[in-house]
C-alpha positions as CSV (number, residue, x, y, z in Angstrom):
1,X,2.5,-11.6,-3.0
2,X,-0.7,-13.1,-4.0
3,X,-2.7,-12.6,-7.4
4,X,-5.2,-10.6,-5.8
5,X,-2.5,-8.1,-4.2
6,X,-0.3,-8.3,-7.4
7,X,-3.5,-7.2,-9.8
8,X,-4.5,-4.6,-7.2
9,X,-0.7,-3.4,-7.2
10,X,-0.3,-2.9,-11.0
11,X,-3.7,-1.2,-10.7
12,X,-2.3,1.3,-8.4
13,X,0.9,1.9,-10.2
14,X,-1.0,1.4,-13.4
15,X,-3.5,4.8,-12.4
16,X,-0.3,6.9,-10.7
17,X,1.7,6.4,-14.1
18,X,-1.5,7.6,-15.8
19,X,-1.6,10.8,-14.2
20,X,1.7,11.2,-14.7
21,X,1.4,10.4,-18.4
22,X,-1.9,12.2,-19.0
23,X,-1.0,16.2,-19.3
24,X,2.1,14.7,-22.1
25,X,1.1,16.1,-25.5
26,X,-1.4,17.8,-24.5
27,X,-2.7,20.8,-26.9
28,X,-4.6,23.1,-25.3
29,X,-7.5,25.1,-28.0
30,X,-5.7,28.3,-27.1
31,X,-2.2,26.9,-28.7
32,X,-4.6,25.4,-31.4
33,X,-6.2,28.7,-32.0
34,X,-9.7,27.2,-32.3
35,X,-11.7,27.7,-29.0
36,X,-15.1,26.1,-28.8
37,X,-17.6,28.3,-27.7
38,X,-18.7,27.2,-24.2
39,X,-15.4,25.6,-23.0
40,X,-12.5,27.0,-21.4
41,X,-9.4,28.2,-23.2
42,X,-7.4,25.4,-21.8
43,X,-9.5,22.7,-22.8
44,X,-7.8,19.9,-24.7
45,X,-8.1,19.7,-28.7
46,X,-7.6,16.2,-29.0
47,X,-7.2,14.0,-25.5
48,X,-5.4,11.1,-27.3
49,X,-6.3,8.7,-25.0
50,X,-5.7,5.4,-26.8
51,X,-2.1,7.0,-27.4
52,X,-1.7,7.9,-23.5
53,X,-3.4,4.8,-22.1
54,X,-0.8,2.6,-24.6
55,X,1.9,4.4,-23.1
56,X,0.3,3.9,-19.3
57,X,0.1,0.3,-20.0
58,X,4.0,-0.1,-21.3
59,X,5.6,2.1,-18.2
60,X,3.4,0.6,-15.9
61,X,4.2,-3.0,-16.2
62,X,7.8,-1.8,-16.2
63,X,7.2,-0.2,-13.2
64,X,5.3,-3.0,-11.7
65,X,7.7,-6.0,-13.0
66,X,10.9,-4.1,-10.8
67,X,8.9,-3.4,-8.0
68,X,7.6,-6.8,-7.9
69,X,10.9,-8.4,-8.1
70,X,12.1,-5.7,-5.2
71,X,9.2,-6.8,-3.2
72,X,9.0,-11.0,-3.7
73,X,12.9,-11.5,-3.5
74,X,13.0,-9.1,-0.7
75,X,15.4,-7.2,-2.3
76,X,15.2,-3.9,-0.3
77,X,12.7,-5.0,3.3
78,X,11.6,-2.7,5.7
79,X,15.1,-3.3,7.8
80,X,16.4,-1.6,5.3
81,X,15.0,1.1,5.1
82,X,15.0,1.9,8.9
83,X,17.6,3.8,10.1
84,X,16.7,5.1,13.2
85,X,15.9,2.7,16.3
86,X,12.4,2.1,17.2
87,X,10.8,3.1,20.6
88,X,10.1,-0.2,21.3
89,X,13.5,-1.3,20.5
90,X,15.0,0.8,23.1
């Protein structure tokens, strides 16, 4: 894997963790009891990003660092992972 593919990988697993990070202690204005005037109900009361991009970055380069290892020391290929013949095989 080359640096360019490497930085581009974590970016990708870096931005999927993200979303799956971002709705976590999340406090709507409606559960805070304070609504804004102009903005919806659900609309966050404090987005704590520092906190949930923090988080991002530790799961992330978890994430990345066993994938990469999967993927350099071919670990699991693509062999592996079929488990049907091809057309082309038959």
């Amino acid at each position: 894997m080359t640096i360019t593919t490497s930085i581009v990988f974590y970016m990708v697993v870096w931005t999927l963790t993200f979303f799956v990070i971002n709705p976590l202690w999340q406090k709507s204005q409606s559960e805070h009891g304070d609504i804004v005037p102009g903005t919806p109900a659900s609309a966050p009361v404090d987005a704590m990003v520092r906190k949930k991009a923090f988080w991002t970055t530790v799961w992330a380069t978890g994430v990345f660092a066993v994938l990469f290892v999967v993927i350099e020391f071919d670990i699991v290929t693509l062999d592996d992972l079929l488990w049907t013949t091809l057309p082309s095989d038959r």
